[in-house]
N, C-alpha and C positions, 0 to 999 in steps of 0.2 A: 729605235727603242720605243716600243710600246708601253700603252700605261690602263691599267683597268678602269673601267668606266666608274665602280665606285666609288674607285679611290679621286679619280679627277674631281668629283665632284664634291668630296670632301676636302680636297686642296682647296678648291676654290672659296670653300665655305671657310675654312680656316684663314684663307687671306686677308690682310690686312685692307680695309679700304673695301671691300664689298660685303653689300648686305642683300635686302631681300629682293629691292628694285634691278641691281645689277646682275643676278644671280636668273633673278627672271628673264632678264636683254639676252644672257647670256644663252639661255634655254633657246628663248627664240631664232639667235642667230644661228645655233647649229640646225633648231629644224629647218629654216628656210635656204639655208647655206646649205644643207643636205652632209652634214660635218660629222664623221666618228670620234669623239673625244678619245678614241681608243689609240688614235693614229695620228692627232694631231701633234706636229714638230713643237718641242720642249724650246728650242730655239726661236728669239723674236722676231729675228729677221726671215728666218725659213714661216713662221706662222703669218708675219705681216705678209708675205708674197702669197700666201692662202687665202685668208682672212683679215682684212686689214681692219675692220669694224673689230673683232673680238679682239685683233690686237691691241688694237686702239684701249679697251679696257683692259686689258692684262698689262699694262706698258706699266711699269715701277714696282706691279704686285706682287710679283713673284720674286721671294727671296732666296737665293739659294741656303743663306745660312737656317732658315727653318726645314727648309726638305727634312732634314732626318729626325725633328722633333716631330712633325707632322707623320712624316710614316711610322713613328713610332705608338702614337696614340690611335691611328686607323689599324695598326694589329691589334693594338688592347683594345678595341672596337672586337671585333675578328674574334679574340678569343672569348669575350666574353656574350658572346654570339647576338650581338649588336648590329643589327642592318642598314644601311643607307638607303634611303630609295627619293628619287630626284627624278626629274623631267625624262621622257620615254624610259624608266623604269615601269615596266606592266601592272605593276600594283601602285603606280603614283593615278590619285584622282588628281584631271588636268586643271581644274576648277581651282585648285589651290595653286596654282604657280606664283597669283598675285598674292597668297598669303602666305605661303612658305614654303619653297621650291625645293629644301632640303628638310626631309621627315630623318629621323634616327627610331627604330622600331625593336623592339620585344617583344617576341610572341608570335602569332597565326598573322604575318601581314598581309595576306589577302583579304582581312577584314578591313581596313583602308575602304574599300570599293564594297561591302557591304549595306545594302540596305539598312542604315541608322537612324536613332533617335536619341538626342541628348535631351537629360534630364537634369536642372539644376534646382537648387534650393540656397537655404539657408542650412549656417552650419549648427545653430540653435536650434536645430529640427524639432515641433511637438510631437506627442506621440500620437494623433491624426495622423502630422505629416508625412511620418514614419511606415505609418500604414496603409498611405495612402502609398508613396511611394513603392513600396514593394510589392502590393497588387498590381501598381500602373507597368513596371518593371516585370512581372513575371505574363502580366496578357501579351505586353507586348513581343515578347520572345518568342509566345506561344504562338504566334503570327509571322514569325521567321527574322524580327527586328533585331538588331544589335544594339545594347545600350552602349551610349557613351556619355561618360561626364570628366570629372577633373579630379576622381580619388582623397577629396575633401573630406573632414569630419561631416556629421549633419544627412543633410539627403544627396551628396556627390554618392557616399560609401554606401550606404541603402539602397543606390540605383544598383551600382554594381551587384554587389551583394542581393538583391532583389532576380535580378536577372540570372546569377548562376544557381543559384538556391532553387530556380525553376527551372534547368537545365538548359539554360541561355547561354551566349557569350555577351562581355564588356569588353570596349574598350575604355584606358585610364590615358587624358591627354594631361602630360605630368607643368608644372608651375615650375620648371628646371631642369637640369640637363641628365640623360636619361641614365648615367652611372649614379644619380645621387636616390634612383629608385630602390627601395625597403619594400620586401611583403608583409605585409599587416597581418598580424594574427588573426583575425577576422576571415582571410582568405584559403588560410592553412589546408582547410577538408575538400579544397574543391580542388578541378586540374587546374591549376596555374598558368602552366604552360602549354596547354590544347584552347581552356576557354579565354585566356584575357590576354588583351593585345594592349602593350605600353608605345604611347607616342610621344615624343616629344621637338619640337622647332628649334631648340637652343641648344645649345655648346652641351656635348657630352657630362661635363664638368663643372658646369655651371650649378649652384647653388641655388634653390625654389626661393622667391621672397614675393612678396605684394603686387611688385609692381608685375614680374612675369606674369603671375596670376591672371593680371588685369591682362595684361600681354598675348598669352594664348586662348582667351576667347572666341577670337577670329575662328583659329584653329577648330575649338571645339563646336561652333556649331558649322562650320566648314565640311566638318564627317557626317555630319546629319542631314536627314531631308525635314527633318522640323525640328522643333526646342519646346521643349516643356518646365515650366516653374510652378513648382510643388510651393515653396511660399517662399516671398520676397519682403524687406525689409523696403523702406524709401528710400529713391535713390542716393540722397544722404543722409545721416541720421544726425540728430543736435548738432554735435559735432563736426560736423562737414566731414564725418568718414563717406567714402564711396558704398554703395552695394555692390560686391562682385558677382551676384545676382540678378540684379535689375541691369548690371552693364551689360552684362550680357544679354538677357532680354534683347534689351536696344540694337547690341549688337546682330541679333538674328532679322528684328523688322530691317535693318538699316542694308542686309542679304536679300530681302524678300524672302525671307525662310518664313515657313507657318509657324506663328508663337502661340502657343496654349499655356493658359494659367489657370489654376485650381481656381474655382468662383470660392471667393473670401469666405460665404455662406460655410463652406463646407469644415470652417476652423470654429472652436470656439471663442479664439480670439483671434480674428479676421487680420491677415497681414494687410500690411496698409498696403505695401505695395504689388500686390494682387490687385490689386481695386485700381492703382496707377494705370500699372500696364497694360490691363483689359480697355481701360478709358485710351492707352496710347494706339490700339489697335491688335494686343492680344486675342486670341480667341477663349472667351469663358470654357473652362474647362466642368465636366460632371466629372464627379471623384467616383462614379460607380460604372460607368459606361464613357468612360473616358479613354481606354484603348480603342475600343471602335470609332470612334469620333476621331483618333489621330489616323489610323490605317485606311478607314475613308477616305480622307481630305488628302493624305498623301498618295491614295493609289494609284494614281497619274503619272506618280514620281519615281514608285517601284520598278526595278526592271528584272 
């Protein structure tokens, strides 16, 4: 009995007892073991005489009593034309395997592997911010860039929307699991489904909350060859709330990814954490020749 590769690899992900580190071992041991998931025996004892390493991780995971819950929700995957794409899938960038080895996609997924830029803010966006961001968003398109942010109120939705308004594509890397994705009225007049690609790392079904948020950061500057912050709060505010803004920042130097931040000058009321992150090792951004300056520093990176 054979088994489709995409569907293996959403068992896997469904299983109980593996996450992203095993999922990655997992990857590994078929390239180096030179392994077809398409062909490997369902049986433990027929796979341990194959593969004793992979079995060695499979050994309790696999429940027979889920098989048909599980195939059940990989067709409503299927129908609602939902894609899996995992390790030697053509459109998987290899760079992510330590970050998330199993993508779930809607839309154009050969954007995955496009030349990107994320763009984050705050979701208090001023009307600078605002402005700024949709200029930065439509030079860059006009440069063959891909925007990607997180489909947030603020300057997430203004990147997007910045870049199709200019006959761009975005990608939206979702805070949840990708059936809990809504098209925004905001989106309605453009192609939906030619210019914007939906990604997400978590459970189909899974509900967006905070902490994901904080969660797929990795992710989202994972698609990019740089990160740009239109304005940042500090990274805590009175209250010891987090910035989902400035973590990410952090997140991109902590890649070696190029960080560009609007120079605070360019607000009337200067984000404080503009001024942080530039002092952590951001690049001061110009808010008027600010795409040139990114497709510069990245042109190395372009392929």
């Amino acid at each position: 009995m054979s088994i489709e590769r995409d569907y293996f690899w959403f068992r896997l992900f469904k299983m109980r007892g593996i996450g992203t580190k095993l999922l990655a071992s997992i990857a590994k041991i078929l390239e180096v073991e030179n392994l077809n998931p398409e062909t490997l025996p369902l049986n433990h004892n027929d796979l341990l005489a194959q593969s004793p390493e992979l079995a060695k991780i499979l050994k309790g995971k696999i429940r027979e009593a889920d098989s048909e819950k599980v195939f059940a929700a990989y067709e409503q995957l299927k129908d609602y034309g939902i894609n899996i794409i995992y390790p030697g899938h053509p459109d998987f960038p290899l760079h992510l395997l330590e970050i998330s080895p199993v993508l779930f996609v809607k839309g154009q997924q050969k954007r995955l592997t496009s030349d990107s830029v994320t763009i984050v803010g705050a979701r208090s966006v001023s009307d600078i911010g605002i402005r700024i961001t949709r200029n930065l968003s439509g030079a860059l398109v006009s440069n063959g860039i891909n925007i990607v942010s997180g489909y947030a109120e603020g300057v997430d939705l203004e990147a997007h929307l910045g870049a199709l308004a200019a006959g761009g594509t975005t990608t939206i890397v979702l805070s949840g699991g990708i059936k809990q994705l809504r098209q925004k009225d905001a989106f309605k007049k453009f192609n939906w489904d030619q210019d914007v690609l939906a990604v997400s790392q978590f459970d189909p079904d899974t509900k967006r909350s905070m902490w994901y948020a904080l969660a797929r950061n990795q992710l989202v500057c994972g698609l990019s060859k740089a990160v740009v912050v239109i304005e940042s709060g500090p990274e805590q505010d009175a209250h010891g709330k987090m910035s989902g803004t400035f973590y990410t920042a952090k997140t991109a130097l902590d890649l070696n990814l190029p960080l560009f931040v609007v120079n605070p000058s360019c607000f009337d009321d200067p984000p404080k954490g503009n001024a942080d992150l530039i002092a952590l090792g951001g690049y001061s951004l110009d808010s008027v020749d600010g795409a040139a300056e990114i497709v510069e520093c990245i042109s190395g990176k372009i392929t």
